[in-house]
ROROFI-943972 format. One line per field, with one value per residue: y, x, z of N, C-alpha, C in turn. Coordinates in pm, whole numbers, m for minus. Example, Ala and Ser with C-alpha at 12.3 -4.5 7.8 and 13.67 -1.06 7.14 Angstrom:
BEGIN
npy <- (m569 | m225)
npx <- (1319 | 1285)
npz <- (780 | 708)
capy <- (m450 | m106)
capx <- (1230 | 1367)
capz <- (780 | 714)
cpy <- (m330 | 3)
cpx <- (1320 | 1290)
cpz <- (780 | 787)
//
This chain:
BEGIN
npy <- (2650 | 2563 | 2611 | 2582 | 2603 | 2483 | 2279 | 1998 | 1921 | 1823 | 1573 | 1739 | 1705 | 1469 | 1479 | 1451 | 1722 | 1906 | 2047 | 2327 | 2428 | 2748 | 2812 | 3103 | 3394 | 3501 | 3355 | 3347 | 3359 | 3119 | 2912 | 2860 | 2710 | 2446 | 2449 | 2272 | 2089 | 1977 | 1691 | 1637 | 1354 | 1225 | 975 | 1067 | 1202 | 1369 | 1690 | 1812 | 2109 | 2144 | 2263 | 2560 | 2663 | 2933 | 2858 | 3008 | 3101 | 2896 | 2721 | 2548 | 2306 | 2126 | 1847 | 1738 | 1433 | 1350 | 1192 | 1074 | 1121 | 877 | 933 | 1178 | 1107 | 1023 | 1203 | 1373 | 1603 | 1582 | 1809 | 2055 | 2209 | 2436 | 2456 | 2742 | 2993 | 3253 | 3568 | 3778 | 3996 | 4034 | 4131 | 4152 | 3875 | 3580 | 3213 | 2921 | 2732 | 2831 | 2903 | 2686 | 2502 | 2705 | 2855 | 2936 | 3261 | 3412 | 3641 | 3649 | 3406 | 3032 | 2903 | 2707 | 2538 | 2645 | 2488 | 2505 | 2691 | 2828 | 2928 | 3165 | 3299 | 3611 | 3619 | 3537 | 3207 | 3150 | 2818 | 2666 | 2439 | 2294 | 2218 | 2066 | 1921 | 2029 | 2199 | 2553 | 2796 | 3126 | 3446 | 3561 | 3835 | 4144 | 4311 | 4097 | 3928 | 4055 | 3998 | 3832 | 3607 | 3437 | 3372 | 3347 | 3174 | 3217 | 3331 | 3560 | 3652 | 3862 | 3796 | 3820 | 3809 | 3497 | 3320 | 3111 | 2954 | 2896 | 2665 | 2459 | 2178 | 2173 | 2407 | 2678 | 2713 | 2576 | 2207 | 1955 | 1617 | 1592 | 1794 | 1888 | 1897 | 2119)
npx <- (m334 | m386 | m405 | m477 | m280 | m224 | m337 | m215 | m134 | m72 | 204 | 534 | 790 | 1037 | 1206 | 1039 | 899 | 604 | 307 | 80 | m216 | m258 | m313 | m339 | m252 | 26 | 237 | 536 | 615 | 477 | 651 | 897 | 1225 | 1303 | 1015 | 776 | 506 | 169 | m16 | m268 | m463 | m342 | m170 | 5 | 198 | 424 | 576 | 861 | 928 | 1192 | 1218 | 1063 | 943 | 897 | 676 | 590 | 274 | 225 | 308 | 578 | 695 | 906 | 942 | 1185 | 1101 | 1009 | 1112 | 1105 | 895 | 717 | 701 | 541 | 364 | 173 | 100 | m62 | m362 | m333 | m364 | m244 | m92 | m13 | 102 | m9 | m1 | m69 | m307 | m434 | m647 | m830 | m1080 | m1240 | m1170 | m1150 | m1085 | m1096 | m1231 | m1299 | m1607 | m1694 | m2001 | m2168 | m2483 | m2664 | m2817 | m3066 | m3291 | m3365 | m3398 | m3323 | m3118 | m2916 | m2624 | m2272 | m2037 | m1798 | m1484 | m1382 | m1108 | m1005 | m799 | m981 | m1155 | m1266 | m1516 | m1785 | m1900 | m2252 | m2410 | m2743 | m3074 | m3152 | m2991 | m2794 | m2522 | m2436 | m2232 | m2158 | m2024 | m1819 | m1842 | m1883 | m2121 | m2327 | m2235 | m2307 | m2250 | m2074 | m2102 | m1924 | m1913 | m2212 | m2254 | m2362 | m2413 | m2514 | m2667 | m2714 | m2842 | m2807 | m3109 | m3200 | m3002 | m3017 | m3234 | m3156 | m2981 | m3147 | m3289 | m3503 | m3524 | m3625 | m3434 | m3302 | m3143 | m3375 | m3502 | m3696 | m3620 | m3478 | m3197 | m2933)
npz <- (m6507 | m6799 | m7128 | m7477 | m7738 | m8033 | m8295 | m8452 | m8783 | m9073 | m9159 | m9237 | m9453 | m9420 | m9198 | m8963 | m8906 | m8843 | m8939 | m8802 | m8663 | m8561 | m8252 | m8114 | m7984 | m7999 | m8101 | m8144 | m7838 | m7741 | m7875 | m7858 | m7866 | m7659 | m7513 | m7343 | m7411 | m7302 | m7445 | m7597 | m7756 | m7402 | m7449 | m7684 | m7592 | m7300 | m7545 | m7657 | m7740 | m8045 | m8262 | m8403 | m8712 | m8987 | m9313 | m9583 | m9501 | m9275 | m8961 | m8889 | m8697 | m8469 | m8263 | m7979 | m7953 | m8177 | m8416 | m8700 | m9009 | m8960 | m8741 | m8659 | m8842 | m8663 | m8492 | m8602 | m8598 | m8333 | m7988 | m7891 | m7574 | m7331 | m6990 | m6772 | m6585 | m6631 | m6569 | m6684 | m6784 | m7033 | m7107 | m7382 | m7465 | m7500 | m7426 | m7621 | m7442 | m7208 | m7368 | m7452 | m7385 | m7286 | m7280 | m7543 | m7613 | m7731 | m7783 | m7534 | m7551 | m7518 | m7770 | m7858 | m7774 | m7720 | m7926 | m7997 | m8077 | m8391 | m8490 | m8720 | m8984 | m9089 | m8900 | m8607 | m8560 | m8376 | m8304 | m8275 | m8160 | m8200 | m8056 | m8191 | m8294 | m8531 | m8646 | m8668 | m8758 | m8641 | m8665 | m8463 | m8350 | m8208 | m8265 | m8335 | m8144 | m7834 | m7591 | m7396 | m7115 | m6891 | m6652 | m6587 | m6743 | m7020 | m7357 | m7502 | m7833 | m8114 | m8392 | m8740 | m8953 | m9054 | m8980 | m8831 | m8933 | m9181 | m9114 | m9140 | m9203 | m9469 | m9447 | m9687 | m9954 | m9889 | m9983 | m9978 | m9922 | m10112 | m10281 | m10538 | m10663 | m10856)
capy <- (2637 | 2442 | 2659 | 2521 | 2669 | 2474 | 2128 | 1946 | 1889 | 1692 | 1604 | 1793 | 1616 | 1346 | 1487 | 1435 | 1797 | 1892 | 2144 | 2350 | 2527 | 2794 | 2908 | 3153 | 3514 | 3524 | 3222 | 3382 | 3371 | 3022 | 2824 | 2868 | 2628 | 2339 | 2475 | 2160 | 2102 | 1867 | 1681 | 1519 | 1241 | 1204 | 876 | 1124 | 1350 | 1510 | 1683 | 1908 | 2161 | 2145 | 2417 | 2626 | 2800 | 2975 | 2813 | 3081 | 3154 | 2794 | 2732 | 2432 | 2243 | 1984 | 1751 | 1599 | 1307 | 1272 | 1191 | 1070 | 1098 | 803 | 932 | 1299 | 1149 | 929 | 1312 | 1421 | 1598 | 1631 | 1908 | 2071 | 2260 | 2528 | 2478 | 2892 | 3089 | 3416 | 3564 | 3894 | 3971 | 4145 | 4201 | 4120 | 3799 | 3416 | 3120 | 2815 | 2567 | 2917 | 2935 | 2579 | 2487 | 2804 | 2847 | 3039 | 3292 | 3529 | 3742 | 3549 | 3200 | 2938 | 2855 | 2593 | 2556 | 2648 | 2362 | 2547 | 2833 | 2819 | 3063 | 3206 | 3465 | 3704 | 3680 | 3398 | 3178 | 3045 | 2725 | 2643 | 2305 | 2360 | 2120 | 1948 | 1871 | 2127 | 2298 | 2678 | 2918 | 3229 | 3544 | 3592 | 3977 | 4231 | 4295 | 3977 | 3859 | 4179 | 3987 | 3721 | 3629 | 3277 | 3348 | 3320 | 3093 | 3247 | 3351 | 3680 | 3737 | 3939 | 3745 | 3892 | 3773 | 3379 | 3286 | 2990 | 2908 | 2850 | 2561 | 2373 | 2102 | 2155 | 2581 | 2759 | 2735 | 2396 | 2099 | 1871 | 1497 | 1541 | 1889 | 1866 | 2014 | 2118)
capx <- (m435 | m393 | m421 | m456 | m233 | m252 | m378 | m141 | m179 | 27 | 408 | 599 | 924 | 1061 | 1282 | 930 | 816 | 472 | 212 | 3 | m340 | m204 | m473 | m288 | m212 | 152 | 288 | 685 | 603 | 442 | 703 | 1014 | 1286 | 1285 | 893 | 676 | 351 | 108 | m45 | m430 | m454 | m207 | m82 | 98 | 304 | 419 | 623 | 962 | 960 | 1310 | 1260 | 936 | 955 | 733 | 687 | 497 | 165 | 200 | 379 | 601 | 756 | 990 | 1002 | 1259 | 1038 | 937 | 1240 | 1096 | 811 | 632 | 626 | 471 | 202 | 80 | 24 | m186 | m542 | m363 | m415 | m125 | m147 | 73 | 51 | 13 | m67 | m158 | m462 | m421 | m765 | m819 | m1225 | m1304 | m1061 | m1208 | m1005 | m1211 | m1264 | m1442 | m1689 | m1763 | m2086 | m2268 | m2601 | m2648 | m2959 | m3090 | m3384 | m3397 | m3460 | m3198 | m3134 | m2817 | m2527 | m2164 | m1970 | m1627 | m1447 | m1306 | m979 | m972 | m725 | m1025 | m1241 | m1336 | m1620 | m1880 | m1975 | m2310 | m2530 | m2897 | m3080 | m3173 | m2803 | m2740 | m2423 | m2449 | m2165 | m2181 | m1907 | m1768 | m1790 | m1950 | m2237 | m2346 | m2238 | m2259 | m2262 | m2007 | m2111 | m1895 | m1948 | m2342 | m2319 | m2443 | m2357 | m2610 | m2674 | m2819 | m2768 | m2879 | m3256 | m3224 | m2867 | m3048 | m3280 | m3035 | m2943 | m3260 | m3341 | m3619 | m3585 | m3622 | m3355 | m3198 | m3198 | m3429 | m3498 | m3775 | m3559 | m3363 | m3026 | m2909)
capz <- (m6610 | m6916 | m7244 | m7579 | m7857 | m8129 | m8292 | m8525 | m8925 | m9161 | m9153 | m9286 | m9514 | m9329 | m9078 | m8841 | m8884 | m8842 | m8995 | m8699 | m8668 | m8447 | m8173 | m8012 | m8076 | m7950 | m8148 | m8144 | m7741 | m7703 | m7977 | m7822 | m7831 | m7494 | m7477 | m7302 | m7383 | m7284 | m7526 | m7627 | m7631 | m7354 | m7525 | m7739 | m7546 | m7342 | m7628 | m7636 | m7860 | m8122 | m8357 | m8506 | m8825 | m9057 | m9422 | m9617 | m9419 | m9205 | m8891 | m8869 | m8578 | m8456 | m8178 | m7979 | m7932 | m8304 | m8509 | m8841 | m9066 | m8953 | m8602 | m8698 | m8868 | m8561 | m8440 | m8700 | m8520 | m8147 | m7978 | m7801 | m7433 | m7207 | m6866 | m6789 | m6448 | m6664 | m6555 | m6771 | m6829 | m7174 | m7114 | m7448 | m7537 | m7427 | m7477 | m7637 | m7274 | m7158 | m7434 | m7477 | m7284 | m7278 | m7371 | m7648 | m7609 | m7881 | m7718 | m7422 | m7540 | m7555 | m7924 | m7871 | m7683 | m7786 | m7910 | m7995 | m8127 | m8486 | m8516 | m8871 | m9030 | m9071 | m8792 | m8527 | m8547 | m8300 | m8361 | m8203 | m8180 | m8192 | m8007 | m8365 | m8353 | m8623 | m8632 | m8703 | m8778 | m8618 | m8698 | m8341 | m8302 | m8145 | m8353 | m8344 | m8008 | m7798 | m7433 | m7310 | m6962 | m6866 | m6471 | m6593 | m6848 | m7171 | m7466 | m7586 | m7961 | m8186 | m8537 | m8854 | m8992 | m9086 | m8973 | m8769 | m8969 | m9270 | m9138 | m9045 | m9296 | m9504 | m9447 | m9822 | m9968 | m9866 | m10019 | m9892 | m9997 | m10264 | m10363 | m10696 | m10643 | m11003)
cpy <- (2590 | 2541 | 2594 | 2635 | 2619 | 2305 | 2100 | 1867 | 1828 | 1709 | 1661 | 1743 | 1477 | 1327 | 1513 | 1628 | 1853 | 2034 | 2194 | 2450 | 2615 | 2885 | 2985 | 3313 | 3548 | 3406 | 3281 | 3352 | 3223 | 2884 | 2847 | 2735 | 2560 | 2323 | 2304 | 2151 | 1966 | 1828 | 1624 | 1497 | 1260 | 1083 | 946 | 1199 | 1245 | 1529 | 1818 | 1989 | 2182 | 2246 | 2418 | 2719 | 2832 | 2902 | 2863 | 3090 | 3007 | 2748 | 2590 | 2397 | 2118 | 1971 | 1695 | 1490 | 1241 | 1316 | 1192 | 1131 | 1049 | 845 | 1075 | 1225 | 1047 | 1102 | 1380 | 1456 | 1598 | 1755 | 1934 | 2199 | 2307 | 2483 | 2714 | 2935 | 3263 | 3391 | 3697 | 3882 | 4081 | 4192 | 4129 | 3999 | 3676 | 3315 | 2983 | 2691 | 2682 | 2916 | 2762 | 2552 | 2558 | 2820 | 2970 | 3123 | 3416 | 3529 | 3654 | 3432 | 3119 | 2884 | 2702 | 2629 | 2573 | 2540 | 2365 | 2620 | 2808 | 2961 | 3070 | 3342 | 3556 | 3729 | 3507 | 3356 | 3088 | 2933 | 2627 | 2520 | 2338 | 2240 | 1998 | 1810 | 1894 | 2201 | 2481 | 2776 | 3027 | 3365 | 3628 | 3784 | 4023 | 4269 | 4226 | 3903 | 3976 | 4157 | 3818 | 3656 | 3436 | 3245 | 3298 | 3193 | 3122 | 3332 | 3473 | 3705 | 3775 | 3904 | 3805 | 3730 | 3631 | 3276 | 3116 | 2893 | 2825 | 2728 | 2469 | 2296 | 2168 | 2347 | 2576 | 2773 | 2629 | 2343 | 2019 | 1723 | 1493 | 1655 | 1853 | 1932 | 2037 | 2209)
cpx <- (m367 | m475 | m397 | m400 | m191 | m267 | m244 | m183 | m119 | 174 | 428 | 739 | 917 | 1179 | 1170 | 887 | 664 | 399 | 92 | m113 | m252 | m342 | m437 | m254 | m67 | 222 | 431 | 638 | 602 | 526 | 844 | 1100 | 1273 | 1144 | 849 | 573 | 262 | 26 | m234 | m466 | m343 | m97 | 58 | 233 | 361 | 546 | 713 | 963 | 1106 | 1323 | 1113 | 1007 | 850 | 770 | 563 | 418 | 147 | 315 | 449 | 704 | 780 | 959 | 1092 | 1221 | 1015 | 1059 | 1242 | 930 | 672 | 537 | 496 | 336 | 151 | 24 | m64 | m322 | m486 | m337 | m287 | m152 | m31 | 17 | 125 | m50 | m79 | m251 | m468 | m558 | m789 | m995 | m1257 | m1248 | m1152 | m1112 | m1123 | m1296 | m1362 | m1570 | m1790 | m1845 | m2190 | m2355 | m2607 | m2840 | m2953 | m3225 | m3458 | m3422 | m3389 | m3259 | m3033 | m2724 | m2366 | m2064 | m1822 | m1607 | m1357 | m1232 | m929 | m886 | m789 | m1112 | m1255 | m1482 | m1676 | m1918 | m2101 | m2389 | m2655 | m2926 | m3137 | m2998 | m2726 | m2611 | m2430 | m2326 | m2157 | m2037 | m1913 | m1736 | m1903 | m2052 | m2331 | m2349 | m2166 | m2203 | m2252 | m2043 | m2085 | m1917 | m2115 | m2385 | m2398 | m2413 | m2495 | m2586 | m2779 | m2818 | m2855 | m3022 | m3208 | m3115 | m2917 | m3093 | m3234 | m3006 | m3035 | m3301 | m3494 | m3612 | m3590 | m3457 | m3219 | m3248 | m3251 | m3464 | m3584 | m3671 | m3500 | m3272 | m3029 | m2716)
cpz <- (m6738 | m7055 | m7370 | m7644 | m8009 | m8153 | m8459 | m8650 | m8945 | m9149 | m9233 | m9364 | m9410 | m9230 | m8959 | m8795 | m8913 | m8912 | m8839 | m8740 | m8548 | m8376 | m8062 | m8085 | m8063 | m8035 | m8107 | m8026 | m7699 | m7780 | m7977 | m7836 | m7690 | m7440 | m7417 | m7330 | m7414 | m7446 | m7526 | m7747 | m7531 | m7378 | m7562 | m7673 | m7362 | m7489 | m7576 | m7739 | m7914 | m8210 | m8413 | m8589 | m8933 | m9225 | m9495 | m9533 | m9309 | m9103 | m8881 | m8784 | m8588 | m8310 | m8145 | m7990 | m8046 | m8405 | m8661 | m8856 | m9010 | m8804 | m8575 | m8778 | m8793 | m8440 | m8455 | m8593 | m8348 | m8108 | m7876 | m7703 | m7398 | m7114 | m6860 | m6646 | m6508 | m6652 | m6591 | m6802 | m6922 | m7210 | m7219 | m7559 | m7426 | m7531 | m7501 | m7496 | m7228 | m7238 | m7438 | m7364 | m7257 | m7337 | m7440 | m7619 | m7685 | m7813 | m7600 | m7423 | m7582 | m7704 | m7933 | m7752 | m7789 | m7803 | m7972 | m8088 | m8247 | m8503 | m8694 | m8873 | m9063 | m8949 | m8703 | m8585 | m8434 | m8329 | m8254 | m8232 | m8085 | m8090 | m8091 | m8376 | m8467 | m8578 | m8728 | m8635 | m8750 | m8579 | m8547 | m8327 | m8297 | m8167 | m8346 | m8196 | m7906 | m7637 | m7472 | m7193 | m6941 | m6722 | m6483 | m6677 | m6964 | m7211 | m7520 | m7716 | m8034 | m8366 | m8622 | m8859 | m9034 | m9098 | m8928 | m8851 | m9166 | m9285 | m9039 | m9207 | m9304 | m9495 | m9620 | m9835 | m9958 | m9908 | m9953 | m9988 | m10138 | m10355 | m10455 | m10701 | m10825 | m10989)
//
């Protein structure tokens, strides 16, 4: 299986190191020296890992493959992959490829589908597309999203009063074309 652990930001100086989103909870584990990991696009890769280190709150990595500058920022936005045969199952932990796809249902009636998991330093977020083709934000915990079910396909929540409707052109409260922002 094929785990994503993190997508790649801006170079870093110009000895070709890089800036990472890290989407993993083990980073010391998965950012080892000689590490492999596939890359996407596959143009890019695959890639060797040369050295990770931390630079205040942001993780930054080398490549053997990417020597300078110029070549780190033709990486910019790819998305980097473990191949992994853990099947540790933590009950209440989903990796983003599980989530994406599932229909989202709030009191039985499909509202959207899930179109990928944003990893924040306080909490995850859902990110769901309506069938408007709205994107809506939804704070990935328990509360909120009390029932996982990826063998069924759907996503159960219980969102507070007007989370949806928030982001529907034209609700109260949005600007809409005759509206007057100020």
């Amino acid at each position: 299986m094929q785990l994503q652990v993190a997508r790649i930001g801006r170079p870093h100086g110009i000895r070709g190191e890089v800036t990472v989103q890290v989407l993993t909870d083990a980073p010391e584990d998965r950012f080892v020296p000689d590490t492999e990991f596939v890359v996407e696009p596959a143009a890019l890769g695959p890639l060797t890992l040369r050295s990770a280190r931390w630079n205040k709150e942001i993780l930054l990595l080398a490549f053997h493959e990417v020597p300078d500058r110029n070549r780190a920022e033709e990486l910019r936005g790819a998305k980097l992959f473990i191949n992994t045969e853990e099947t540790e199952d933590e009950g209440d932990a989903w990796y983003e490829h599980e989530l994406v796809g599932l229909a989202v249902l709030v009191d039985g009636k499909e509202v959207g589908k899930v179109a990928g998991l944003n990893t924040m330093p306080a909490q995850d977020l859902l990110v769901v597309r309506t069938p408007e083709g709205e994107e809506v934000l939804v704070p990935f915990v328990t509360a909120i999203v009390p029932e996982v079910d990826v063998a069924g396909g759907f996503v159960r929540l219980t969102p507070p009063a007007g989370l949806f409707e928030l982001n529907t052109p034209g609700a109260a409260g949005t600007p809409d074309d005759g509206d007057e922002v100020r």
